[in-house]
Each structure stands twice: as structure tokens, then as C-alpha cells.
C-alpha positions in Angstrom: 65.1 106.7 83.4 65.8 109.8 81.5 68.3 109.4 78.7 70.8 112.4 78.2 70.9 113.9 74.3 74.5 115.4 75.0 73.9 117.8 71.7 71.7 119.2 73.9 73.8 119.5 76.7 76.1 122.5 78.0 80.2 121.8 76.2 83.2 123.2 77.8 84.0 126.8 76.5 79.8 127.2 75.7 78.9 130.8 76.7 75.2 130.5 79.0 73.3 133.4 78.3 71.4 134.0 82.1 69.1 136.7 83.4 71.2 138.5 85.2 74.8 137.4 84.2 76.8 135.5 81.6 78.8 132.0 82.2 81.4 130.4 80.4 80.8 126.5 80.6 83.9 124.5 81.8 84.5 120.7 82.6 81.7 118.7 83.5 82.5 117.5 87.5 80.0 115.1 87.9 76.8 113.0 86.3 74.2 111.0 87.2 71.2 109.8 85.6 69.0 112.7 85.3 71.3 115.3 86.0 75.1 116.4 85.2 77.3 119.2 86.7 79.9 121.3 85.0 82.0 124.1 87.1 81.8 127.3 85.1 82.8 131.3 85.6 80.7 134.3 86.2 82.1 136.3 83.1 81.5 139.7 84.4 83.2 138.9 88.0 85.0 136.0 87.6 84.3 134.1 90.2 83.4 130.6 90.1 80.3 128.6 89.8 78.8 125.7 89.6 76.0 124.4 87.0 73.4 121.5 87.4 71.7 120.8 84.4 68.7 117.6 84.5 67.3 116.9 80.9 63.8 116.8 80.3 62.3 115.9 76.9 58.5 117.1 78.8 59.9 120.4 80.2 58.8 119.0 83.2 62.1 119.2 85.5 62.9 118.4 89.4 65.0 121.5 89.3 62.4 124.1 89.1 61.3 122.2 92.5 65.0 122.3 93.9 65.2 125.8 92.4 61.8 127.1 94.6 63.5 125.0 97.7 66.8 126.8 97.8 65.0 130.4 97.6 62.8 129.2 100.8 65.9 128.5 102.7 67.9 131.7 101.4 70.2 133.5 104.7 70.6 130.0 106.2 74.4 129.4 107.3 75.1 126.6 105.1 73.5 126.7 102.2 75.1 127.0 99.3 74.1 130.8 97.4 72.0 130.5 94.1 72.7 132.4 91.7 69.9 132.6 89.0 67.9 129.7 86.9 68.5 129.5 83.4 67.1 127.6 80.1 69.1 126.0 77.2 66.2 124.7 74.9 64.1 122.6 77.3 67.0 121.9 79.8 66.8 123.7 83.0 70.1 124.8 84.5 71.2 125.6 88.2 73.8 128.3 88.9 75.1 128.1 91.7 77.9 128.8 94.6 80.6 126.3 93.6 81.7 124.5 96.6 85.0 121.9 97.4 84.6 118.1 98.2 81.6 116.4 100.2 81.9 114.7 103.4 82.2 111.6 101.7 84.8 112.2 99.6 87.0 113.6 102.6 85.9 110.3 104.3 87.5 108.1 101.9 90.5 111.2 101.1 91.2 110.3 105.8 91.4 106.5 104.9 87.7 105.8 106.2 88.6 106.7 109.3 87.2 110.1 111.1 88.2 110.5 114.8 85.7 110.8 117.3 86.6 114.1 117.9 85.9 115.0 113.7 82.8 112.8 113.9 81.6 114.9 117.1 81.7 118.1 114.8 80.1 116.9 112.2 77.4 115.6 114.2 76.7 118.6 115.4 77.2 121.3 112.5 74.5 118.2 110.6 72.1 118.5 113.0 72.4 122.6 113.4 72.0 122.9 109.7 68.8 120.6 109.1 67.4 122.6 112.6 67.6 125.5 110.5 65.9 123.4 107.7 63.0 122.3 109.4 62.6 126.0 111.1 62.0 126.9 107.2 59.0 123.9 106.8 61.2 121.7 105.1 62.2 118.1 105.6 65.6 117.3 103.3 64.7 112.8 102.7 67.5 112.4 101.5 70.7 112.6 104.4 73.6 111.1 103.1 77.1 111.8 103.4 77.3 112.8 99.5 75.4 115.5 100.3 77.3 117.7 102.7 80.1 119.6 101.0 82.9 122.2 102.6 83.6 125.4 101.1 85.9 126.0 98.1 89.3 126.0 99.4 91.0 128.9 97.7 94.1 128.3 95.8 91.8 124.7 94.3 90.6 124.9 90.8 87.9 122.7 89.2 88.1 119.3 89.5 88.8 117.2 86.9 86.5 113.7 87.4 87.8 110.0 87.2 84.4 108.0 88.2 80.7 108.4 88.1 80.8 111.1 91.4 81.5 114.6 91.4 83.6 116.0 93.9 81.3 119.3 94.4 78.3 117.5 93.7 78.1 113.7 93.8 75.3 112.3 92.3 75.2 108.3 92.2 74.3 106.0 89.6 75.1 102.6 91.7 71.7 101.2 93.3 73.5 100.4 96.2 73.7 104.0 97.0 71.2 105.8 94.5 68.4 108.2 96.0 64.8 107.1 95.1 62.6 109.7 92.8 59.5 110.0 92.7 58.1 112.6 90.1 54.8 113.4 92.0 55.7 113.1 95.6 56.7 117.1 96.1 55.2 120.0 96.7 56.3 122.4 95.5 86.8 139.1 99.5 88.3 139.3 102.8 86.7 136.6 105.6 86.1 138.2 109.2 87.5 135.7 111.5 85.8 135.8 115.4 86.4 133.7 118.2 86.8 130.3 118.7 84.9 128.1 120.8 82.8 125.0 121.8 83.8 121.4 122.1 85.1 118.2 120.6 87.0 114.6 120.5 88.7 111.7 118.9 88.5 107.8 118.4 90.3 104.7 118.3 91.1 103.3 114.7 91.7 100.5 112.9 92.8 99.2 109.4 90.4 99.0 106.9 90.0 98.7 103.4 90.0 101.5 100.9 88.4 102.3 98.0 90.5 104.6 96.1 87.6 106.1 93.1 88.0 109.5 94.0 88.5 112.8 92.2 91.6 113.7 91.2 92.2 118.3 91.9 94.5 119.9 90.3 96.2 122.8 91.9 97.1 126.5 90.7 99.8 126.1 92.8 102.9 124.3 93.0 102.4 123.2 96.6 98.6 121.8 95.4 100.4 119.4 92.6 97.8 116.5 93.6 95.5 115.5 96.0 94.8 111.4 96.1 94.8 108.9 98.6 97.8 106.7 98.5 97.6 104.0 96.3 97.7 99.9 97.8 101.4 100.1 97.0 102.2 103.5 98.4 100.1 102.8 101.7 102.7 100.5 102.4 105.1 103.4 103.1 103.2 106.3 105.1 106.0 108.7 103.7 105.0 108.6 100.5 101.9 110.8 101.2 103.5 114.2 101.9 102.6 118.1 102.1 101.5 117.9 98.2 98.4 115.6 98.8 97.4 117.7 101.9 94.0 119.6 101.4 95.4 122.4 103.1 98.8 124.1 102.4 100.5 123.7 105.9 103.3 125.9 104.9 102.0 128.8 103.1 101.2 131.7 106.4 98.9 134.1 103.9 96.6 131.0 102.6 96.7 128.7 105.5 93.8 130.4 108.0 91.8 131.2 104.5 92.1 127.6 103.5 91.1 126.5 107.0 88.2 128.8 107.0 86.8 127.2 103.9 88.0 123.8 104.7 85.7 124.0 108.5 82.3 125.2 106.9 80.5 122.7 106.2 76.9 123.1 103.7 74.5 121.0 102.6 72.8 120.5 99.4 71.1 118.8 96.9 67.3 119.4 97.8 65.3 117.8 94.8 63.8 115.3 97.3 62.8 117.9 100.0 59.8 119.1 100.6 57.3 120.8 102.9 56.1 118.9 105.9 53.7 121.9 106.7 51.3 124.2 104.7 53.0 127.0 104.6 49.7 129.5 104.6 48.3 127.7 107.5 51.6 126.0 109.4 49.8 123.3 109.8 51.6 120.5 109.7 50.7 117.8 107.1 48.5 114.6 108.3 50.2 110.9 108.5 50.1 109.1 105.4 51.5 106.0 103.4 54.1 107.2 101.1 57.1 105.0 98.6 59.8 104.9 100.6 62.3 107.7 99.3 65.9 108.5 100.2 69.0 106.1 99.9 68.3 103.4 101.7 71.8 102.7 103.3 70.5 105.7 105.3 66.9 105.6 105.4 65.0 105.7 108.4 62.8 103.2 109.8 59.4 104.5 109.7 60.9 105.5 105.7 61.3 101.6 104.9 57.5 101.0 106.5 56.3 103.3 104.0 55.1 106.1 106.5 55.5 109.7 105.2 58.4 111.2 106.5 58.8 114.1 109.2 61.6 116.2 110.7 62.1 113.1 113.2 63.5 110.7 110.1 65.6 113.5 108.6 67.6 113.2 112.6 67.7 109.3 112.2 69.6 109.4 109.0 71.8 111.9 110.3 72.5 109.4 113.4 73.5 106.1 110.7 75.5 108.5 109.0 78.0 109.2 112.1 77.8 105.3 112.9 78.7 104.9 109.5 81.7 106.6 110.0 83.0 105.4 113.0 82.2 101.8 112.1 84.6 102.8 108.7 82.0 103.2 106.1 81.1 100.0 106.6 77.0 99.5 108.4 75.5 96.3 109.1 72.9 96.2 106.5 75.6 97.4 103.3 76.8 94.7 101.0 73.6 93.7 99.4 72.5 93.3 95.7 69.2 93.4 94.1 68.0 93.6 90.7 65.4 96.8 91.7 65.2 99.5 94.0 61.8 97.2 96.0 64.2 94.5 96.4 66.9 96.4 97.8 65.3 98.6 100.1 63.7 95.0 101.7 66.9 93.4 101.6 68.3 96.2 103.9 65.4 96.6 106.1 65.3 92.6 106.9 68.5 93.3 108.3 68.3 96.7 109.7 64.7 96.1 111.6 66.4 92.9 113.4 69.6 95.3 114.6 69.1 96.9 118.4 70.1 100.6 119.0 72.7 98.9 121.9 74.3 96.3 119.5 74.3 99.0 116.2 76.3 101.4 119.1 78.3 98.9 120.7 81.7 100.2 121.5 80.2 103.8 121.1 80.0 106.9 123.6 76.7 106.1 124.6 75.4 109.2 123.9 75.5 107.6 120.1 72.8 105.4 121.4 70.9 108.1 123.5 70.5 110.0 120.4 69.4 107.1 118.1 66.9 105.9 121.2 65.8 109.8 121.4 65.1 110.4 117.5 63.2 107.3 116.9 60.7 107.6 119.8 59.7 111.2 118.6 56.1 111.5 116.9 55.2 112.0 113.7 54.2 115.9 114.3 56.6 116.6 117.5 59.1 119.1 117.1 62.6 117.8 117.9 64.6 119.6 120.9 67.4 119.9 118.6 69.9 121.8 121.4 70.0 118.2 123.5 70.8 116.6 120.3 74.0 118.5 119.9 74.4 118.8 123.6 75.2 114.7 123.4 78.3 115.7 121.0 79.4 118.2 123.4 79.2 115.9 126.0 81.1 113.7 124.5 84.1 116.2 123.6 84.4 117.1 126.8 84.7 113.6 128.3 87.4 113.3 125.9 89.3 116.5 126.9 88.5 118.1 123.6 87.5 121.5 122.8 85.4 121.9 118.5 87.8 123.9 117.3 87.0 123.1 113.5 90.3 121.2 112.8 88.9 118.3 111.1 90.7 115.4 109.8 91.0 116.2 106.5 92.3 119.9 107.8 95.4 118.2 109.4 95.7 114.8 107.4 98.8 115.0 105.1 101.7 116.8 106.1 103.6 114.0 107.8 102.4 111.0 106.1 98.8 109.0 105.8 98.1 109.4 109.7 96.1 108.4 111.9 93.6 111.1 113.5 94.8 110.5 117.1 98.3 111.9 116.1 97.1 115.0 115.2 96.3 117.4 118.4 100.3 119.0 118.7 99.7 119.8 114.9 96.0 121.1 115.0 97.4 123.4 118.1 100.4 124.5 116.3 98.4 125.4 113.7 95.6 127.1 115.2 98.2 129.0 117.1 100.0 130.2 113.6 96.3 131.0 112.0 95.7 133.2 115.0 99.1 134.8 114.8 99.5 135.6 110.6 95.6 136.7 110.5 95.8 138.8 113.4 98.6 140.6 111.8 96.8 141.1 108.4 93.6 142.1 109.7 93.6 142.1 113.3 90.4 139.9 113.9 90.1 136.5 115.2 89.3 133.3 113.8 86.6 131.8 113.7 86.9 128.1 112.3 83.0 127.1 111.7 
């Protein structure tokens, strides 16, 4: 494990001499155990940014890896912009676009529990963006919720952190949820709004217990005083969650449709584990091997835990435990267990998650949930995955429920009445839509277009 020399590291207020532009340091958002990340301004346009630094005492660094992974993937809708690579003695720093919460974090903010509708959009915009990955030659090994962020919401400022997970970037220390490294296992203004469209839907819910480590924003504005979710005590009365913990400002016509715009895109990052599942000179693609199993193995696929090299097929099998995991709570058959080493624990889980059927993991489920677990885990090593019937399942499912993906998720409409529940929420999401449409097309006379 790499151990952090923090007189080495980046301080708040610290000007960052780059290449192309200078950065003021500002409060470190989130660590882990070979990287930390402090938000930070561009000084010559002030905009916002984000830093990820990973000490090194041999120079050797996984960020000039990530670094070379986001330029392959540069012009892809949903990935986060890089700025430049920088170098502060031997530590390697990341500047990049700074982005709002990850998936995860809005998971716990919505009480652990995502409609189906909410989970039907993700699903989809998940597997668009890791299409769009794989087109580039690159498998991600590493889906987890953690690493799917929305946009920066504007009126938010930087974050101020309370645990061991960053709001815009969460990196985990537990070893219940860490990722697996291996150091020699890679190679290498104004929005325009357009027009909504597609299809979505929503679930049935039920109490569950909450963990309430979250992040803690502070607001430039009056209406943004605090967002948290309720505490054990205030759960007990649904009116004490009001407009000020909302994500969104439900009242403020100018901001609302920007907010909402942000607050729909989803990105994904965090691509130290990715690699290139084809030679890129010959797109070829790489020969069946035995590899150490890497990922976080809440997620992992199965050919992952049998030590098989992964493809483009395990990247889509992740992705599908991830949308069970959310509609089961955040809570998957094979979580709960403790080891004292990363071996132990991945075997722990996979005794349990090898013995689990696609019908019984599904149970209760649209059972296009099962067609698209039963679909991703017979594909071959080498076959290329028809994505569009992958997404085509989450349509379907919307429009059995009557549901159209509008991008009004959850966390969009949670708030502004109380802690509710998702199911209450389709006057409010039309109302709103309806007043985005309406204030925008009267500033700028385009449409929306809620990602």
C-alpha cells in the first residue's frame, strides 16, 4: 500500500503551476489509499476543476495510465473533459472537469430507493456510455455505482467531506467495497436545450435501512443552505426534509432547467483499471487468458471471480448487478461478508454468488432484468455485444409502465414536499418539465433536452 507524505501533497490556497494554465488548490473532497482529490479553480477563467493526485515514491504512477485512457476516449458524451497533467515533485496530478455527486451518493441522498422508472434510465444511459467505451477498444473492470457522477449543478460549490468518500470522486478504502490493483495488469456558458424524448418507469418500495455517511454541500445560495438525508430522528417526520435539502431549486424559474440539465447527464469515470481489450494497430482483439480477478467484487462478474481475463461482455454484467442492486435497496445477496484479504473476500462472495440463479437473483423483477442478465452472460469472450437490444429491454419496460425517459430522476424531484417516495412524483416531474419548457423557451427560445 502506498503511504501518503502529506508535505508532499497539494494544501488549500497552493497555486499549481500547469502547462497550459494555473490552479489555485482548494479543499481536498475525497481520499483513498493511493490517491486523494481536491476541487480547485482555473485562475485565468475561473471555472472549476477538479484535481487527483496518487503519490508515488518510484515515479511510477496509475495516473499516467488513466491520463493516456481519458485522451483515447476524448468527444465521448459522458466523459468528463481533461484538462492537462501536471507534476508536483514526483506526484502526478489530474486536472480535470469537476463534476457533482456519483450515482451512489444520490442512491443513499433518495433513501436507497430508485424507482423503476429512475432505474430504467440509468440502465440505459450505463450501457450507452460503456457502448461508446468499448467502440474506443477499451473495457472499464471496474462498474460500480461510485463511478458514475452527474454534472455540476450550478449554483453548488465544492463540497466539504465528512467520511472517507468524495462526493465528485469516491474512492473507497473499506475492503468490502475497494477496487483490486494490480500494478502490471494494463496496457497502456449558455446550454442548447433540444427535444425531449424516449421512454421510462417506476417501482414499488419499501422501508429500508439507511446509512447516513454522506457529504455534506454547501450552497452559494440561500435556497441551497444544506443538502443531507434526514437524520433517524427527523425521518420520523417526512416534513422535516423541505425545499433546502432538495438537489434542485424547485422555485427559482432562471436556475431550475440549468440545474436539471446538469442534474440528468450522467458521466463516468475513474479509468485506472481500464484497459485495451484489442491491439490497437491491428484491432485484433486480445487472446483468452488467466488473469487476478480485478474490480470490486460486490460487482464483479462471473467469468472475473474464475480468474478469466475480462472482455466487453463482463463490463455489461456488472452494469446488470448494479441496477439489481438498486432495486433490491442496496442490498445484493452476496454483500455482508468480512475477510481479512482481498483472496478471501472475493471467494466468500463468489461461493454465494455462483450458487444464486438469474430467475431467483430477478425475482419480483420486469423480466427483461433477467433477459438481460441471461443475454450478457452467454456472450463469448470475443463477441461484440448488440448493445441497442440491451437498452431496448429498458425501453420496454417503460412503456409497459406508461412511462416516457424524460430525465427526471429521483434525486431531480426528491425534496420539495418531504422525504418521498418515487411513485409520488409524476404530477411534480410534469409540472416541472412543463415550467422548464416554458422559462427556457422564453430566455432562449430552444427546447430542452434533459439527457
Amino acid at each position: 500500500m502506498v503511504v501518503f507524505n502529506d508535505s508532499s501533497l497539494l494544501t488549500e490556497g497552493q497555486i499549481l503551476e500547469g502547462k497550459y494554465h494555473r490552479y489555485r488548490v482548494g479543499k481536498l473532497i475525497g481520499k483513498g489509499s493511493s490517491a486523494r482529490i481536491f476541487s480547485g479553480v482555473n485562475l485565468e477563467n475561473g471555472k472549476q476543476v477538479a484535481m487527483k493526485i496518487e503519490y508515488t515514491h518510484s515515479g511510477s504512477t496509475h495516473l499516467h495510465h488513466e491520463y493516456s485512457m481519458y485522451r483515447s476516449l476524448e468527444g465521448i458524451h459522458g466523459i468528463p473533459k481533461i484538462y492537462e497533467i501536471c507534476k508536483k515533485n514526483e506526484d502526478v496530478i489530474i486536472v480535470m472537469e469537476y463534476l457533482g455527486p456519483s450515482i451512489e451518493w444520490l442512491f443513499k441522498y433518495c433513501n436507497k430507493r430508485f424507482s423503476l422508472k429512475t432505474v430504467c434510465m440509468i440502465g440505459k444511459r450505463m450501457v450507452s456510455l460503456i457502448r461508446s467505451v468499448h467502440n474506443r477498444g477499451i473495457i472499464f473492470r471496474d462498474i460500480k455505482p461510485e463511478n458514475f457522477l452527474i454534472g455540476n449543478i450550478p449554483g453548488a460549490v465544492e463540497p466539504t467531506p465528512i467520511n472517507s468518500s468524495a462526493t465528485h470522486y469516491e474512492i473507497n478504502k473499506h475492503l468490502s467495497i475497494t477496487s483490486i490493483r494490480v500494478s502490471d495488469d494494463s496496457d497502456g456558458s449558455k446550454p442548447v436545450f433540444k427535444e425531449l424524448e424516449k421512454k421510462y418507469g417506476t417501482a414499488n418500495t419499501s422501508n429500508n435501512e439507511v446509512n447516513n455517511s454522506f457529504y455534506k454541500h454547501t450552497r452559494s445560495s440561500s435556497v441551497y443552505s444544506l443538502i443531507e438525508p434526514p437524520s433517524a430522528k427527523d425521518r420520523s417526520s417526512l416534513q422535516s426534509f423541505n425545499r433546502s435539502n432538495s438537489i434542485v431549486d424547485h422555485d427559482d424559474p432562471l436556475l431550475l432547467p440549468l440545474q436539471i440539465k446538469a442534474a440528468s447527464k450522467i458521466y463516468i469515470m475513474d479509468f485506472g483499471l481500464a484497459e485495451y481489450y484489442r491491439d490497437m494497430k491491428t484491432n485484433v482483439h486480445k487472446p483468452r487468458s488467466l488473469r487476478f480477478p480485478c474490480g470490486t467484487p460486490r460487482f464483479m462478474s462471473r467469468n472475473t471471480h474464475m480468474c478469466e481475463q475480462q472482455s466487453r461482455r463482463d463490463d455489461l454484467e456488472s452494469i446488470g448487478y448494479v441496477l439489481i442492486y438498486f432495486l433490491c435497496h442496496g442490498r445484493l445477496p452476496w454483500q455482508g461478508y468480512k475477510a481479512d484479504t482481498m483472496e478471501e473476500l472475493i471467494s466468500k462472495i463468489w461461493a454465494k454468488k455462483s450458487k444464486i440463479t438469474i430467475e431467483k437473483l430477478c425475482k419480483g423483477y420486469p423480466k427483461q432484468f433477467e433477459m438481460y442478465l441471461r443475454y450478457v452472460r452467454n456472450l463469448g469472450f470475443t463477441e461484440t455485444p448488440n448493445y441497442q437490444y440491451l437498452i431496448g429491454l429498458f425501453d420496454k419496460v417503460l412503456e409497459n409502465i406508461g412511462e416516457v425517459d424524460d430525465g427526471m430522476f429521483d434525486w431531480i424531484l426528491q425534496g420539495k414536499e418531504g422525504y418521498v417516495i418515487p411513485e409520488v412524483h409524476r404530477s411534480k416531474r410534469d409540472s416541472i418539465t412543463r415550467w422548464c419548457k416554458e422559462v427556457w423557451s422564453s430566455i432562449s427560445k430552444k427546447k430542452i433536452d434533459v439527457y
